[in-house]
Each structure stands twice: as structure tokens, then as C-alpha cells.
C-alpha positions as CSV (number, residue, x, y, z in Angstrom):
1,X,-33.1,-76.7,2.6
2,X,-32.1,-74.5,-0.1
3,X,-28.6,-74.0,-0.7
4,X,-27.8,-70.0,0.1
5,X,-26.9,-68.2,-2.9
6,X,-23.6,-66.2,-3.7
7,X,-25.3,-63.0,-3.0
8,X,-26.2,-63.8,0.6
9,X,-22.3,-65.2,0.9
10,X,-21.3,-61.8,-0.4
11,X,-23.3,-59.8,2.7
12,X,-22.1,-62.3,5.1
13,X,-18.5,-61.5,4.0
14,X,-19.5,-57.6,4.5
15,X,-21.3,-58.6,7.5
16,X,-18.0,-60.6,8.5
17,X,-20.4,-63.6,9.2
18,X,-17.8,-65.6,7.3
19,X,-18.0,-67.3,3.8
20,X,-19.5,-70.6,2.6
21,X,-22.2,-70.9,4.9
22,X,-25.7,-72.0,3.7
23,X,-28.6,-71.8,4.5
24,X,-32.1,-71.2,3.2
25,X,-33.0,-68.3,0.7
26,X,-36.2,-66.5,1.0
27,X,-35.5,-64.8,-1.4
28,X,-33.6,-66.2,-4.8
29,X,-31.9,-63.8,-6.4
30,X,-29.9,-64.7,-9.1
31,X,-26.4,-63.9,-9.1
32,X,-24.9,-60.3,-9.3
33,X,-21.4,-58.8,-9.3
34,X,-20.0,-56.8,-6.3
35,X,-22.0,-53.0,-5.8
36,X,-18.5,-51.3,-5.6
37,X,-17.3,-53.3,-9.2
38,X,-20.6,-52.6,-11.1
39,X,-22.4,-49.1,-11.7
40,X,-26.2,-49.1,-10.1
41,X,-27.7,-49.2,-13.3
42,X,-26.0,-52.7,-13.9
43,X,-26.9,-54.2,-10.4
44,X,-30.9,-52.9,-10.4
45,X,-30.8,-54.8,-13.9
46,X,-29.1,-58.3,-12.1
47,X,-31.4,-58.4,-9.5
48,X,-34.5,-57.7,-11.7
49,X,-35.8,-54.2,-10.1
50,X,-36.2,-50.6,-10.7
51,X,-34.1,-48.4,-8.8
52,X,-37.4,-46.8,-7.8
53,X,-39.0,-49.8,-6.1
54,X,-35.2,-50.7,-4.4
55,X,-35.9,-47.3,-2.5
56,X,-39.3,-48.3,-1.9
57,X,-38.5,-51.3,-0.1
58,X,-35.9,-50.0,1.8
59,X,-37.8,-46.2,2.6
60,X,-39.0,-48.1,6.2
61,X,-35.5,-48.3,7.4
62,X,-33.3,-46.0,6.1
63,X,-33.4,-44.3,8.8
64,X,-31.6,-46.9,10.7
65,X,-28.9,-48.0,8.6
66,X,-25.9,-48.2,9.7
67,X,-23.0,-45.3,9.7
68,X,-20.4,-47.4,8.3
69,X,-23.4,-48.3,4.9
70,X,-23.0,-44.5,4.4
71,X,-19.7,-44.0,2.5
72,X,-20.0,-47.1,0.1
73,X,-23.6,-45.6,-1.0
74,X,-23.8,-43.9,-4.3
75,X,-26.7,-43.0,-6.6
76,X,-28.5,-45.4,-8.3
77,X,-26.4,-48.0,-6.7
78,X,-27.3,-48.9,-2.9
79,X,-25.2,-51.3,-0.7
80,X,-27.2,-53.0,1.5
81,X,-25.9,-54.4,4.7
82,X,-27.0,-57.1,7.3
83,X,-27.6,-60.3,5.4
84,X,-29.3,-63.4,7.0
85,X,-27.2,-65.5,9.8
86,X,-25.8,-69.0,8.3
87,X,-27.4,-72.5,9.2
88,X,-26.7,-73.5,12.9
89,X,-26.0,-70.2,14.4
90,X,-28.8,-67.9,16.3
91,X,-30.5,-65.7,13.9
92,X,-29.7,-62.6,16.0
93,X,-25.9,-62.0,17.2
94,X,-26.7,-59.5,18.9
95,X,-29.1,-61.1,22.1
96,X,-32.1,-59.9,20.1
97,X,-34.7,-62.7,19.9
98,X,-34.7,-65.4,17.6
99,X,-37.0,-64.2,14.3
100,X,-39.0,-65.7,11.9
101,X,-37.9,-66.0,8.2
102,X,-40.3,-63.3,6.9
103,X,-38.5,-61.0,9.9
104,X,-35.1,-62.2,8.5
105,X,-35.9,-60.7,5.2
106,X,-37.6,-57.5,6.2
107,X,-34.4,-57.0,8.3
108,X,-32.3,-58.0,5.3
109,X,-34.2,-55.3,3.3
110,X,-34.4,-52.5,6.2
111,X,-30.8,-53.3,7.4
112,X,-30.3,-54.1,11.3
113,X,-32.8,-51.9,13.6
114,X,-31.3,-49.9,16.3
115,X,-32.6,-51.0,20.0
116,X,-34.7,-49.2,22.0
117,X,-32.7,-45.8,23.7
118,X,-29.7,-47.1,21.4
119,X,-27.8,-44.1,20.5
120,X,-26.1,-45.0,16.8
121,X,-22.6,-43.7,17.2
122,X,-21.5,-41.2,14.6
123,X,-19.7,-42.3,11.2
124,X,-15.7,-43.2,11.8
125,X,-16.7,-44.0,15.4
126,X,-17.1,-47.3,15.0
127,X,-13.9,-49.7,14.4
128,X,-14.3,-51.0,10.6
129,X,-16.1,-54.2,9.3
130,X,-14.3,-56.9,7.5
131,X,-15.7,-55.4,4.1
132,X,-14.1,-52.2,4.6
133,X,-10.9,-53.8,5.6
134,X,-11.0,-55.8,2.8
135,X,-11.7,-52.8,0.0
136,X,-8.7,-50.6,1.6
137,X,-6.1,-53.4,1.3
138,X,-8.1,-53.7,-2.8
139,X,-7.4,-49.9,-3.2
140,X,-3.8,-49.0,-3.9
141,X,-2.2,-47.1,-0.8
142,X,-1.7,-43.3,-1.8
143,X,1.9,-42.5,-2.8
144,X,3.7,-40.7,0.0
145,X,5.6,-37.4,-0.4
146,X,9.2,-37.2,-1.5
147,X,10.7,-35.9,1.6
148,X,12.4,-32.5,1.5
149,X,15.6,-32.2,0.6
150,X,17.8,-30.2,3.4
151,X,17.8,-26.8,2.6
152,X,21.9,-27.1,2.2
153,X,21.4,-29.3,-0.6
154,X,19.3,-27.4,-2.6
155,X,20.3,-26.1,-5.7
156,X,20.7,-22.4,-5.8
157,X,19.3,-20.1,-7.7
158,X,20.5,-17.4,-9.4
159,X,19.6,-14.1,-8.0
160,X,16.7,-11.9,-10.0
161,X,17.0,-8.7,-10.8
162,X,13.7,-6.4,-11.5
163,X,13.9,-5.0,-14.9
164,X,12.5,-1.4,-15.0
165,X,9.3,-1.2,-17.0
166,X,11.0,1.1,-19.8
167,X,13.8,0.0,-22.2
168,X,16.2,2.5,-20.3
169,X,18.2,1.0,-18.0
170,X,19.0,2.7,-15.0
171,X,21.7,5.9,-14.8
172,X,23.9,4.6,-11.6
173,X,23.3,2.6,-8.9
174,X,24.4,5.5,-6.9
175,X,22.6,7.3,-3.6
176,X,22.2,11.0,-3.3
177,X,20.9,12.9,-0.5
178,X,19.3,16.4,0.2
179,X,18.4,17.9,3.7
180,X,16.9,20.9,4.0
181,X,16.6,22.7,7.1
182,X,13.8,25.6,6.8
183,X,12.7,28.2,9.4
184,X,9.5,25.9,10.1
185,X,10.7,22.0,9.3
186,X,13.7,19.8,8.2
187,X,13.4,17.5,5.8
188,X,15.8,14.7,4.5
189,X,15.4,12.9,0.9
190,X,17.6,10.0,-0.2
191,X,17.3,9.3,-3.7
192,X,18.7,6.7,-6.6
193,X,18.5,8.6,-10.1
194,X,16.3,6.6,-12.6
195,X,15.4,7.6,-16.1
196,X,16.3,11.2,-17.6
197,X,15.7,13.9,-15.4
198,X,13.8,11.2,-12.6
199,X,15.2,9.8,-9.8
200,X,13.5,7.3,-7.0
201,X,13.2,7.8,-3.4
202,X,15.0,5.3,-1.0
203,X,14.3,7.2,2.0
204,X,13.0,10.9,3.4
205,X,12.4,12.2,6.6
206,X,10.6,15.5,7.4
207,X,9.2,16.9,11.0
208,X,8.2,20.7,11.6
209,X,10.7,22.4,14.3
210,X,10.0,25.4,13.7
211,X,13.4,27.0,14.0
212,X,12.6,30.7,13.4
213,X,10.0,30.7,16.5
214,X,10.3,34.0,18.2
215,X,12.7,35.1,15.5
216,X,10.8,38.5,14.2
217,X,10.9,40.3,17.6
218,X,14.2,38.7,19.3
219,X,16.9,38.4,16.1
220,X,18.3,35.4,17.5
221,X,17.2,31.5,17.4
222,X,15.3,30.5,20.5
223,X,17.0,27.6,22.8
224,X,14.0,25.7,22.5
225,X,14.0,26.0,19.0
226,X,17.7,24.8,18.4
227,X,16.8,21.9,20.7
228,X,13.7,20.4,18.4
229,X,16.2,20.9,15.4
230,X,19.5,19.4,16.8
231,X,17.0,16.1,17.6
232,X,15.7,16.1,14.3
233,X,18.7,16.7,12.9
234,X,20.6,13.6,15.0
235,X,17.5,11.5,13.1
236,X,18.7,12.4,9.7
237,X,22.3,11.8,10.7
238,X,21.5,8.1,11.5
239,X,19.6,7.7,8.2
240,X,23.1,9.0,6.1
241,X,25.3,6.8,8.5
242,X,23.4,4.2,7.5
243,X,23.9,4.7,3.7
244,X,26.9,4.6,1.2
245,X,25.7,8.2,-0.7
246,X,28.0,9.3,-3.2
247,X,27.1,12.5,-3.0
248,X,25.0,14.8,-0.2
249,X,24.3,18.7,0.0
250,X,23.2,20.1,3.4
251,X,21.6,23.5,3.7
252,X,20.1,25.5,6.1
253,X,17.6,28.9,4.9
254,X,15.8,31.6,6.3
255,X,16.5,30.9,9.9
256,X,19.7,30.6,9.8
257,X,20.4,33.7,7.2
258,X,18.4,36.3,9.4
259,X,19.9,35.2,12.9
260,X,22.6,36.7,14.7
261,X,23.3,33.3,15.7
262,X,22.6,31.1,12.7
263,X,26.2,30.4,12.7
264,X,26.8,29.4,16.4
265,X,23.6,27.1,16.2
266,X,25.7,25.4,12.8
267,X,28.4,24.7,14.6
268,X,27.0,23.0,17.5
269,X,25.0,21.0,14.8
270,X,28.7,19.7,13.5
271,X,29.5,19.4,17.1
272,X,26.7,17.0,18.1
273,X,25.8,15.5,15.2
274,X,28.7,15.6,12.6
275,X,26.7,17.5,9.9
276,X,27.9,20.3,8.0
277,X,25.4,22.7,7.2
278,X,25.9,25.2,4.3
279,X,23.3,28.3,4.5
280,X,22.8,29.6,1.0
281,X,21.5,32.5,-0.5
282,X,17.9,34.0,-1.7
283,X,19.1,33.6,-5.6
284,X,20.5,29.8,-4.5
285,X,17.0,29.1,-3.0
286,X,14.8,30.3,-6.1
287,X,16.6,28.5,-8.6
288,X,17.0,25.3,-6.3
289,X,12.3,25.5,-6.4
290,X,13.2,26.0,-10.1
291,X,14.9,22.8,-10.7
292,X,12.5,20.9,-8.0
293,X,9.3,21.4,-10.3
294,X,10.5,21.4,-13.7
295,X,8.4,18.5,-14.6
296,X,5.8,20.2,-13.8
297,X,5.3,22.9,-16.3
298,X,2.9,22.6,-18.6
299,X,3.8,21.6,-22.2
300,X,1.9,24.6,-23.8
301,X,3.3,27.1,-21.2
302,X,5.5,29.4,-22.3
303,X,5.5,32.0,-19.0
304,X,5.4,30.6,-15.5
305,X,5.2,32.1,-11.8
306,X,7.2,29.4,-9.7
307,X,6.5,30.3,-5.6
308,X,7.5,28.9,-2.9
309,X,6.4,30.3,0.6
310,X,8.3,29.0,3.5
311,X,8.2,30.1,6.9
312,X,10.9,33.1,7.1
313,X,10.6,33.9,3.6
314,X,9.0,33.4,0.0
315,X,10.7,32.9,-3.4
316,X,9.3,34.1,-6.4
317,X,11.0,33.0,-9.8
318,X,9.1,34.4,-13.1
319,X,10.1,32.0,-15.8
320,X,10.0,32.6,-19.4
321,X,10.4,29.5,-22.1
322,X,11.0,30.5,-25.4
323,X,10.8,27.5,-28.8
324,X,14.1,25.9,-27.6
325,X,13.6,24.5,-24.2
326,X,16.4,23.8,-21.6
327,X,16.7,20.8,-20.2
328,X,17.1,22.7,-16.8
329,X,14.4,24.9,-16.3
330,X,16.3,27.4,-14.4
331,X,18.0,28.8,-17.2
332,X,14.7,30.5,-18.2
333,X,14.2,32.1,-15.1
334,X,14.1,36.3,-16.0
335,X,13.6,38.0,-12.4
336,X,13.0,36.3,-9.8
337,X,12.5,37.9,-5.8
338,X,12.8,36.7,-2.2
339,X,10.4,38.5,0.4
340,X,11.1,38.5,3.9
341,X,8.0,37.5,5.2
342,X,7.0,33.4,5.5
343,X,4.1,31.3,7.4
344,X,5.9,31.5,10.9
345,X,6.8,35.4,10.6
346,X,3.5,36.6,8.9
347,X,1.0,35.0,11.5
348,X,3.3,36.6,14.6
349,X,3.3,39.7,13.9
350,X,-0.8,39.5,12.8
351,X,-1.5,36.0,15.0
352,X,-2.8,33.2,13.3
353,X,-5.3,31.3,15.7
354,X,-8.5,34.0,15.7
355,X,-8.1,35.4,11.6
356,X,-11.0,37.8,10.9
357,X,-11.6,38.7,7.3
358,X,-10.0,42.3,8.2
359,X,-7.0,40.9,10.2
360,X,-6.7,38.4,6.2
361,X,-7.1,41.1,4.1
362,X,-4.1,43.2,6.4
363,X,-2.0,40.8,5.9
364,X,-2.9,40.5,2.0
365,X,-1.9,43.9,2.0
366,X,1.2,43.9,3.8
367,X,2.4,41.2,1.3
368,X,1.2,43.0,-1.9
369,X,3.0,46.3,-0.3
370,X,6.4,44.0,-0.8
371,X,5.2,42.6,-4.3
372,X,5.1,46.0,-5.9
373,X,8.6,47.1,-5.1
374,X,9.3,44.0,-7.0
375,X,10.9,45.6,-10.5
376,X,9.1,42.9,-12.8
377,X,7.0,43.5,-16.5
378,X,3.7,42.4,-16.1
379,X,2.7,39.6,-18.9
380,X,1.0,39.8,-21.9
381,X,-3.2,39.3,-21.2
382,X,-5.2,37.7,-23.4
383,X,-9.0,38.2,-24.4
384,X,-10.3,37.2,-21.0
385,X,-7.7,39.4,-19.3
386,X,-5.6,36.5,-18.1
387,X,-2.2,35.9,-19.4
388,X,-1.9,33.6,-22.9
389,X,-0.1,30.4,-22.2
390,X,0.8,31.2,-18.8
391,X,-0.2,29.1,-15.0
392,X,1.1,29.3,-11.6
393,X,3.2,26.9,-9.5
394,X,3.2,26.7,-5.8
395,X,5.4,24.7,-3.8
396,X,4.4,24.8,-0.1
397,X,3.0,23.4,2.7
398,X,0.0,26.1,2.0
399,X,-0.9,24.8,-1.6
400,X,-0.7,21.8,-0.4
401,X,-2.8,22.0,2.1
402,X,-5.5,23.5,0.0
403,X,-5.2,21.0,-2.2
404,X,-6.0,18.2,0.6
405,X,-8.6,20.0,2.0
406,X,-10.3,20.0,-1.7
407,X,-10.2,16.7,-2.5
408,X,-11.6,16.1,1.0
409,X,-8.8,13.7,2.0
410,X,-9.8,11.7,5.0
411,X,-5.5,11.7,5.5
412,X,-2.8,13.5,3.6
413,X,-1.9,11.3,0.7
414,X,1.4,12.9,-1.4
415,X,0.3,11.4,-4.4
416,X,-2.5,12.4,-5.1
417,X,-1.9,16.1,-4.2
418,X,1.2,16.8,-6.2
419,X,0.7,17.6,-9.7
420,X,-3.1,18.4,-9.4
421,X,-4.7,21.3,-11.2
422,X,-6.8,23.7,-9.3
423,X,-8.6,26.3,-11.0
424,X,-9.1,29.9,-9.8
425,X,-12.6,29.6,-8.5
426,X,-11.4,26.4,-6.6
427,X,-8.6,28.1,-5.1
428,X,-10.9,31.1,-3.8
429,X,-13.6,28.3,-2.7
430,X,-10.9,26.8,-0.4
431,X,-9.5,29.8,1.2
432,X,-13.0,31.2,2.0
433,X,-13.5,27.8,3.3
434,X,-10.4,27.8,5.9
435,X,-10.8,31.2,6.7
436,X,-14.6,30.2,7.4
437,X,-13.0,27.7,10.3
438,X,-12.3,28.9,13.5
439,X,-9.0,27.5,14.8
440,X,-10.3,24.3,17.0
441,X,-12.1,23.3,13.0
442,X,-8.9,23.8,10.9
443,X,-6.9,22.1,13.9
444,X,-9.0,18.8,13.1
445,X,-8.9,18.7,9.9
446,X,-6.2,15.7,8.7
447,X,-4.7,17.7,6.1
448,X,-3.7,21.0,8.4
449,X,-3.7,19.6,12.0
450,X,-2.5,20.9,15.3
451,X,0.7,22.3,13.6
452,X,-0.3,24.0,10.7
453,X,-3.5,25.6,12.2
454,X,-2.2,28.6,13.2
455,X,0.1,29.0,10.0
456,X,-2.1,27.9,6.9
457,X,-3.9,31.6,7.0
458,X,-0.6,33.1,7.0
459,X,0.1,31.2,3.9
460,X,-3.1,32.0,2.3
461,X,-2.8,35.7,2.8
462,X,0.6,35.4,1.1
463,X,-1.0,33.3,-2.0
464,X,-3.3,35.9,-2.6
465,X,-1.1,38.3,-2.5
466,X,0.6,36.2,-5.4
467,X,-2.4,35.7,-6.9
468,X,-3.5,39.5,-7.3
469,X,-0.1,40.3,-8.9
470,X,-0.6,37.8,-11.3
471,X,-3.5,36.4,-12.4
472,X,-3.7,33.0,-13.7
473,X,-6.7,31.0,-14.9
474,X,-4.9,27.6,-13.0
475,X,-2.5,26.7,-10.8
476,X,-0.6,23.4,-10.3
477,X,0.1,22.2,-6.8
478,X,3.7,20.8,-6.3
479,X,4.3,18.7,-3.4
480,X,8.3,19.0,-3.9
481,X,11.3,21.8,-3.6
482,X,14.4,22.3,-2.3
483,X,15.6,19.1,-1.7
484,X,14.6,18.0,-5.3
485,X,16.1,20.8,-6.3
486,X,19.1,19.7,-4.8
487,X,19.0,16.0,-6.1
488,X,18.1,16.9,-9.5
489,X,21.2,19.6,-9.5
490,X,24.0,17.1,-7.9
491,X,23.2,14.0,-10.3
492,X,23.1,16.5,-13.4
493,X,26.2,17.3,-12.7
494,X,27.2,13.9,-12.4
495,X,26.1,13.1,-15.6
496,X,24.1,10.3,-14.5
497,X,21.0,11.0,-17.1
498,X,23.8,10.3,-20.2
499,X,23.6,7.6,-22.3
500,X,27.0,5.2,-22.4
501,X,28.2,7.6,-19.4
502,X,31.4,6.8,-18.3
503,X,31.3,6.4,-14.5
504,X,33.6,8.3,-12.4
505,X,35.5,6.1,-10.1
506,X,35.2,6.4,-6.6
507,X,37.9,8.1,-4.8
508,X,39.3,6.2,-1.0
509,X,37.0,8.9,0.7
510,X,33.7,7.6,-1.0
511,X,31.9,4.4,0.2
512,X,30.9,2.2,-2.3
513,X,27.7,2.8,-3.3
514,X,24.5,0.2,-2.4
515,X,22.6,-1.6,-5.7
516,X,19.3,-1.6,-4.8
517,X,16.8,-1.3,-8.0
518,X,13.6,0.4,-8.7
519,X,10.6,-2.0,-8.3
């Protein structure tokens, strides 16, 4: 009998045969470290083959090696398992038969074959051999996690504060609110003022009511009509009750001016909603679009055509800018003119679903009719019979609209509409275009919808009108007015925009104001 070798100890200790058995060796090979303490390259050379001709050898049953063999293999150094039986036990402990020596070692080589219709459970299945026991009390048990710390004890943090992205810090903490309720919608801003003449949103609100429905042939505000606007109106109430603003303003416009009850329908706003509505004037109204778009007039301008159609009436402000610009644009304003004619009054008295190109051109002329009793010098033309230095502002749902509908917007997007540049022949291109659409196609477009469908025409009609009077190579679309007007008016005044600014303490009767920055 030869004595067995260490390495055949070693596989019965994987094998958990036991240790210190002997028993013959068919095969002598020498001695050789541990596979997981050794590379591969150092255990081919101990046993005195090529990693090539291991594979060979073991390429008849690799297919039936055990799951557990699977994890501890890595390249270049392969674990073999099932190592010989020691002397005086069965050479199968498994109620195979009893096999020769030259069997032994094939099995040795191949690792133990699966029986007949055996199904070899899957990897992890199988509880773990006495090797595998043995290497994970070896390795070093992972370190377990700090437990959290109750969220009472943690320290606290000191609160962050976003920086603006300029060096200016911000004017005043303060809120500021406008609401402006038109002949066709009420709208609501609340603003914080930022840098110099710029001020952030913190909330708006705007839905169309059309107030001034019916107003052209009866003289009075409909029921219905004072209904829609007392509920949007009881929205914008929540939204100020819900806010410490400093400072508001509260109008009301066309509606409201031309009907013999504009100042019932106020009070039964007060009434049911606690507002207090001031209805201004047509000057009030021009310069309030002034100070709305001053940011956008052209550097190199130095004559401007400010409009604003609405839906009871249109303001016109023709503004000159000499080499010392104010910082409030409507201090350059020379004549300015309010016509009584809007989106909601125009397109009843001419209707505004089926628009022909005679029923457009009517109401074209109505509007130019109005324009020329407007006492006004023309401007000075240039060489291509347009005015030098000169461009055209329109604030209104209706150049706004145009606007969408040219840049094909699958839904109206603010941002990307006000401040654009539209050119003559791309203003022409889109009112052919609309009046091109019957009323079911401008209905379905996102940028008019069910609302507008039956106004937009109206709107156009009065544009060219504008247009015709004053020609302009470009115009500049301003999704703003009245309510920015507003804002930008009330914080001037305040002084907010001033550098080292004292601030004006608050009086018993004002809340103190929120401190919410800019992101």
C-alpha cells in the first residue's frame, strides 16, 4: 500500500471525507499548495502540466461537475472536486457500485457523474460542503453598517439660500400683485421684483370670461357674463388671501367703462368676493402697455408703434426715444389713441365664425376709418419706403396667436413666443393662412382653440389696419401688458430697483411680507 499523499487529503477535506486517511495513490503527485492560496499558473507548474492538457483531461466531464465546483473556479486555476474514498470505506458513498482503481481516477479527473434521470439541482440549492464552510469562517465577515442615528439626533444644518446668478442681490423680498379684468379675460400676476427693472413671477392666473359679451347691441353687462367673472374673480381672491403682498392694484377696462352697469357689477364683486376694483381710463391703459414692454424695444430703435388690441378696445401709443433714454419708457410716448372697437365687439357686429376675404377686408376698413381721425405725423421713410430705425410692438392675444401658429407649436409655450421677431412677409403669410381656415380648422389648432376661433380674425383685421397706417419692416410679439404694467409701475415707485435702498417699514395694516428667492 502506498501511503495517500497530502493532495488527496486536501480533496477529501473538500469532499468532507475527513483528514488523515490513506490509502493508495494512482496517481503521485507531488505536493501542491491550496488552489484558492496559489494563482493557476503556480499550481499547473506543482503538478507538472500545462493548463491546456488539465482541460483536456477534464473536457469528458465538465459537463457534470458539480454546482457548488462553480464559484471556486477561476482561469487558469481549476478546483477539482471528488477525490478517492480512504482505506476501509466503500469506494462509492453514494450506493453506486464498487469501482476499479483506473475508474477511481477517471472519476477523480471527471469529478463525480450524475445518475441516470438525476436532475443536478441548481447552484445555492444545495446546503454547503465542509470546504466552503471552512473558506467563509477563513474570510473576514463583511463589516456591518453603522446604524442610523435617530433623526432627532442629527445635527442640523444650516438652511441654504440660492444665490442669484448675477452679483446683484435682490431688491426686496416683497410680493406685488396685478389683476386685470378685460372685456374678454381676467388675469392675475403675483410677482417678487429681482434685478433693475425685472421682477419674477410667484404666481398668475388668467381664464377668458368674456365680460363684454352682448355688450355692442345691449349697453349693459350680460348676467351670464358677470357670473363667469365673479367665479373667476373668487379664484384670484383665494390666490391674494393666500399671500402677504405689500402692495396690489385692481382694475377693470373696457367692459366696465362702456356699461351702464360697470359700476353695479363692481360692487357686487366687493360684495362677494372682497375685491376692490378700480376702472381706469384710456390714457391709464396706454401707458400701463407702455411700461409692460419696455424691455422690449429695440436698442437701435428710436420710433416705436406700441398696440395692444383687447376685446372692447385697442390702445395705440406712438413712442419717440431721443439720445437720452428714460428709464420708463412711457415718458417718450408723443400721441397715443384708444379705439372703441376690440376682438369681442369687431367679430359681432361682422361675425367671426364664416370670415370671407370681403367680410376681412370690411372690417379692415372699418378700423382704418377710425385710424385716420387719429391726429398723428406720419414718420420719417427711409430708402425702401419703411420708417428708419423704427418696428412695431403688439401685445395681444392676436399677435400672439400668430406667432404660435408660425412656429408650428404642437401647444402654446409663453416662452418661446414672447420676444420673437416676425417679419412683414411672415406676418401676411400667417394671416392668409388663418383666414384660409374655416372655423372647425382654426378651432383645432392648439394655439387659437375653441375660444379664440371666432375672435382671432377680428384681431387680424384690426392688425392690418395697424399695419397699413404704419408700415414697419418687423414686428416684435410681446406676450405681456397690463398687469406688467402695473407691477413694473408699483415697485418703481417703491424704489425697490435702488441700490442701498432704505426699506420702508411696514405699517399695522400690511402683512409681513413672504422670503421666497429666485431659483
Amino acid at each position: 500500500m502506498i501511503a495517500d499523499g497530502p493532495i488527496r487529503k486536501r480533496k477529501r477535506r473538500r469532499r468532507g471525507k475527513g483528514a488523515g486517511a490513506s490509502g493508495p495513490s494512482p496517481h503521485g503527485h507531488g505536493d501542491k499548495k491550496p488552489a484558492d492560496s496559489v494563482s493557476g499558473e503556480t499550481a499547473l507548474r506543482a503538478t507538472g502540466q500545462s493548463e491546456h492538457s488539465a482541460a483536456g483531461e477534464a473536457s469528458s466531464g465538465a459537463s457534470a461537475r458539480s454546482a457548488q465546483s462553480r464559484p471556486f473556479e477561476r482561469e487558469g486555476d481549476r478546483t477539482h472536486h471528488g477525490a478517492a474514498p480512504p482505506a476501509g470505506e466503500p469506494s462509492s458513498t453514494r450506493g453506486d457500485q464498487p469501482e476499479g482503481r483506473k475508474g477511481r481516477r477517471n472519476r477523480n479527473r471527471r469529478g463525480s457523474a450524475a445518475k441516470p434521470g438525476h436532475v443536478r439541482p441548481l447552484a445555492g440549492s444545495e446546503p454547503p460542503s465542509a470546504a466552503q464552510r471552512a473558506r467563509s469562517a477563513e474570510s473576514p465577515a463583511p463589516a456591518k453598517p453603522a446604524p442610523l442615528k435617530p433623526h432627532a439626533h442629527r445635527p442640523s444644518q444650516p438652511p441654504q439660500v440660492d444665490r442669484p446668478r448675477s452679483t446683484w442681490e435682490f431688491a426686496s423680498d416683497d410680493l406685488y400683485a396685478a389683476l386685470d379684468l378685460g372685456t374678454n379675460n381676467c388675469r392675475l400676476l403675483i410677482a417678487q421684483p429681482t434685478r433693475p427693472g425685472q421682477f419674477r413671477v410667484v404666481d398668475a392666473f388668467s381664464r377668458i370670461v368674456r365680460l363684454g359679451e352682448g355688450l355692442g347691441a345691449t349697453g349693459r353687462l350680460s348676467q351670464d357674463a358677470m357670473d363667469r367673472a365673479v367665479e373667476a374673480l373668487r379664484i384670484c381672491a383665494s390666490k391674494l388671501a393666500g399671500r402677504d403682498i405689500r402692495r396690489m392694484r385692481l382694475i377693470a377696462t373696457e367692459a366696465c367703462r362702456a356699461a351702464e352697469n360697470g359700476e353695479l357689477f363692481l360692487e357686487r364683486v366687493t360684495a362677494e368676493t372682497g375685491l376692490k376694483l378700480e376702472i381706469i381710463n384710456r390714457e391709464t391703459e396706454a401707458r400701463l402697455a407702455v411700461s409692460g414692454c419696455s424691455s422690449l424695444v429695440g436698442r437701435e430703435a428710436r420710433s416705436v408703434v406700441l398696440f395692444d388690441i383687447g376685446g372692447g378696445s385697442s390702445e395705440i401709443a406712438v413712442i419717440r426715444i431721443a439720445d437720452n433714454r428714460s428709464s420708463r419708457l412711457a415718458n417718450h410716448i408723443t400721441h397715443w389713441t384708444s379705439l372703441p372697437v376690440g376682438v369681442v365687439t369687431l367679430s359681432e357686429r361682422h361675425g367671426g365664425r364664416d370670415v370671407t376675404p370681403e367680410i376681412f377686408e370690411a372690417m379692415t376698413a372699418e378700423v382704418g376709418g377710425m385710424l385716420d381721425r387719429f391726429d398723428c405725423p406720419d414718420l420719417a421713410l427711409g430708402p425702401d419706403g419703411m420708417p428708419e430705425d423704427f418696428h412695431l410692438i403688439g401685445t395681444s392675444g392676436t399677435v400672439t396667436t400668430l406667432a404660435g401658429v408660425h412656429l408650428d407649436l404642437p401647444r402654446y409655450d409663453r416662452r418661446k413666443v414672447d420676444g420673437l421677431w416676425l417679419t412683414d412677409a411672415e406676418v401676411s403669410a400667417m394671416q392668409a393662412k388663418l383666414l384660409s381656415w374655416d372655423y372647425a380648422g382654426r378651432a383645432a389648432n392648439p394655439c387659437i382653440g375653441p375660444d379664440r376661433a371666432d375672435l382671432v380674425l377680428a384681431g387680424c383685421a384690426i392688425l392690418e389696419a395697424i399695419r397699413r397706417r404704419w408700415p414697419s419692416s418687423r414686428m416684435r410679439v410681446a406676450d405681456r401688458g397690463l398687469r406688467e404694467g402695473l407691477l413694473t409701475d408699483m415697485m418703481a415707485d417703491d424704489g425697490v430697483w435702488r441700490r442701498g435702498r432704505s426699506r420702508r417699514p411696514q405699517t399695522a395694516s400690511q402683512p409681513t411680507p413672504q422670503t421666497s428667492r429666485e431659483r
